[in-house]
N, C-alpha and C positions, 0 to 999 in steps of 0.2 A: 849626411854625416852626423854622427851623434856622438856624446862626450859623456863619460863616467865619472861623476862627482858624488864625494860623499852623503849629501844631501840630497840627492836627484836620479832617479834611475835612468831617465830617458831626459835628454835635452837635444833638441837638434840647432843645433849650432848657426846654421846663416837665420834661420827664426832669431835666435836669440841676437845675432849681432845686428840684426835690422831693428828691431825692439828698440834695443839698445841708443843707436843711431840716431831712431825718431826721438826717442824721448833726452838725446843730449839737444837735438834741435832745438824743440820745444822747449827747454830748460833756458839755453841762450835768446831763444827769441822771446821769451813770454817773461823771464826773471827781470831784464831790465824794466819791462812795460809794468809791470808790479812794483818794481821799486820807486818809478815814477811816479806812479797815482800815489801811493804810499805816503812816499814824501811832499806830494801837493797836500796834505791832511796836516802837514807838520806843520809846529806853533812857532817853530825857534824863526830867530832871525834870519840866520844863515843856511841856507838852503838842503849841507849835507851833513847838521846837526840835528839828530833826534832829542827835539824836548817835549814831546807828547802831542797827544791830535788833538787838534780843532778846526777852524774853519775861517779863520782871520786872512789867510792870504786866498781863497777863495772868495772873501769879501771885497779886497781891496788891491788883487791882484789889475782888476779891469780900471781899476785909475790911475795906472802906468798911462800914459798919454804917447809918451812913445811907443811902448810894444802896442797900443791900439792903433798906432796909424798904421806900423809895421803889418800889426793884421790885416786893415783894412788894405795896405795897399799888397800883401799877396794873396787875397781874395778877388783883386782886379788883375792882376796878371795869372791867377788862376783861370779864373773865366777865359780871358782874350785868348791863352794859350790853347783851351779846352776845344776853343770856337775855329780857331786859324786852324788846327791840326787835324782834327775832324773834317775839316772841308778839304786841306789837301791830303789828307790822308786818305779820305772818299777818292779822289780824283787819280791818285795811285793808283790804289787797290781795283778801278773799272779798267786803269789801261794796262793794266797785268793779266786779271781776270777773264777780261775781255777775249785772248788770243790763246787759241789751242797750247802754240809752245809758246815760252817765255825764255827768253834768250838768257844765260848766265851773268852777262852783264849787267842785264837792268834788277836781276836778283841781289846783283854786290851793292849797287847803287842804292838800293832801297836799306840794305842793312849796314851800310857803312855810317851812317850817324849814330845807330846803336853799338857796334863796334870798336867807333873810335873814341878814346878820352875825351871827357867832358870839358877840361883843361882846355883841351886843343880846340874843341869847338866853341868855346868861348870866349875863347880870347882873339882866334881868326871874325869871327862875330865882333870882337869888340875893334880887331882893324879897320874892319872894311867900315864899320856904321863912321869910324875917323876918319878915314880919306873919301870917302862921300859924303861926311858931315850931316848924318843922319843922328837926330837929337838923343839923348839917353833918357831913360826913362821909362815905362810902362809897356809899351808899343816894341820897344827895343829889348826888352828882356823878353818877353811873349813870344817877338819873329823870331830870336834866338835860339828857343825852347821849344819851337816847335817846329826847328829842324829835326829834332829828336822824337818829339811824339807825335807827326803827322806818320816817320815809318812805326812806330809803336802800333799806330789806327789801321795803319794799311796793312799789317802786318796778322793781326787782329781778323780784320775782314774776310783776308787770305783764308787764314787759318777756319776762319768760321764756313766761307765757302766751298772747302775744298771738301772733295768728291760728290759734287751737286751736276758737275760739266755745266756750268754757267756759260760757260764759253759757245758751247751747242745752242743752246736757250738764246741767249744774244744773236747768234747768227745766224737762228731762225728766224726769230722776231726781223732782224735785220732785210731776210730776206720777203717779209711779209711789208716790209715797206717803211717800219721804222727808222728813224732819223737817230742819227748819235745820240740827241738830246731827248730824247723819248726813251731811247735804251735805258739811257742811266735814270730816270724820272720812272719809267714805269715796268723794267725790270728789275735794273741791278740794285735802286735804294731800298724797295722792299724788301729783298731777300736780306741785303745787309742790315739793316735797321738795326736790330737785336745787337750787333758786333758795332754799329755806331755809339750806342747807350754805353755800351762796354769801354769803347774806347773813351770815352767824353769822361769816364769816370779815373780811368787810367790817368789821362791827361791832366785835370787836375789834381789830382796827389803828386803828379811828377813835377808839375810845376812848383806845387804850394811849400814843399820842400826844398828848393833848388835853391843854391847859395852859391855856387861860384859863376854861375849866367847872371844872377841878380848881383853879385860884387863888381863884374867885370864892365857889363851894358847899363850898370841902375845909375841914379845922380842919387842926392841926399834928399830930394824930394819923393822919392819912388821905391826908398829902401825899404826893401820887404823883413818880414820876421824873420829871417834866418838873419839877415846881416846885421839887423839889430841886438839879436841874442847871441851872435859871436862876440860882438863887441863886449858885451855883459858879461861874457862869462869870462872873460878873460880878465876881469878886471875881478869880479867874486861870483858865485853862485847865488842868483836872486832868487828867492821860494819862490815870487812868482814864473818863474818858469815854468817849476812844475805844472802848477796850476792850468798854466794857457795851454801846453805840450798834451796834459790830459785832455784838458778839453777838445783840443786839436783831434785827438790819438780818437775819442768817443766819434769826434764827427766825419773822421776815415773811416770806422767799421760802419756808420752810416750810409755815406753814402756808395764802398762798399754792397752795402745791402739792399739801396735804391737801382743801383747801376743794374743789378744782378734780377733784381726783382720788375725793372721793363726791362731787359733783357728776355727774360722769359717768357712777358705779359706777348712780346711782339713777334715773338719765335712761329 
């Protein structure tokens, strides 16, 4: 289909509205991340005052003593989350893989934590750790979190292994004499590896982010950066957000670019 504008002989029209599409995307996703770094350069007091650039809250943004613990402690439920999910997400992903057909049930079950609100898994998360008096804290925001991205991993693996018939490969092996535990150790982790690296990196941005699993399961000892910079904000805009958010935002297209790069290394 083509469209006759005064400026234009020939336009073909779904070109242009895909065009179009991508680059309003782009605009929304990339404009705020610009105005962010932007404003981490800025001098003023007040975070959404332009008073010209320099480098004062890049200097003494990191002597916030709260937003550094705040870091530091979702850099440890980052990790714990990354570690717990990966491993049940591995354990998935072999007893799905594993069997020619895969019943529809155990396919809802696996995508029902991605599915359902986060709200609601968190706060059922924060029942149960109450009536079995399971402590708050590091350990409890992590298990919480990675009801959700143990299927992110398995889902992940799925995805990487599909149309390999791994299923074949296992039941060969199987019938050459290998044990359960030899399957997954000396068939299925190898092929997965690549989609593990992937996941681990998935996992933590999904955790390092998370704010209503860390509001709901954290104590005041274990409040991560997100709960801390709600707090902040709500009270005023502190330049040093910017500042950390960037720093933050640089060390996700890192690792990103780690995840992606043994990902390939192990392919």
């Amino acid at each position: 289909m083509t469209y006759k504008l005064p400026f234009y002989k020939k336009i073909n029209g779904p070109a242009v509205l895909t065009t179009s599409a991508v680059a309003l995307a782009l605009v929304l996703a990339l404009a705020p991340a610009f105005m962010l770094v932007l404003y981490s350069f800025n001098s003023a007091q007040v975070g959404n005052v332009w008073s010209g650039f320099g480098l004062y809250w890049w200097v003494n943004a990191w002597a916030d003593v709260n937003m550094m613990r705040g870091l530091l402690n979702s850099g440890i439920v980052s990790i714990l989350t990354a570690v717990v999910s990966v491993v049940l997400g591995s354990l998935m992903a072999f007893e799905l893989v594993s069997k020619a057909n895969v019943s529809k049930f155990k396919v809802v079950l696996l995508l029902l934590p991605i599915i359902m609100p986060d709200t609601i898994l968190a706060f059922s998360s924060f029942v149960m750790y109450s009536v079995i008096g399971f402590p708050k804290g590091h350990l409890a925001i992590s298990l919480a979190i990675s009801v959700v991205g143990s299927a992110y991993v398995a889902i992940l693996i799925m995805t990487g292994l599909q149309g390999r018939d791994v299923s074949k490969l296992l039941t060969a092996a199987r019938t050459l004499g290998d044990t359960r535990g030899k399957l997954f150790t000396r068939q299925y982790l190898p092929l997965s590896l690549p989609y593990l690296w992937a996941g681990f990196g998935v996992t933590i941005l999904l955790a390092f982010q998370d704010y209503i699993y860390a509001f709901m399961n954290g104590s005041s000892a274990s409040n991560t950066l997100s709960v801390y910079v709600y707090g902040l904000v709500r009270m005023s805009q502190n330049p040093s957000i910017n500042v950390v958010y960037t720093g933050l935002m640089m060390t996700s297209i890192l690792i990103v670019f780690i995840s992606k790069r043994y990902s390939n290394a192990n392919y």
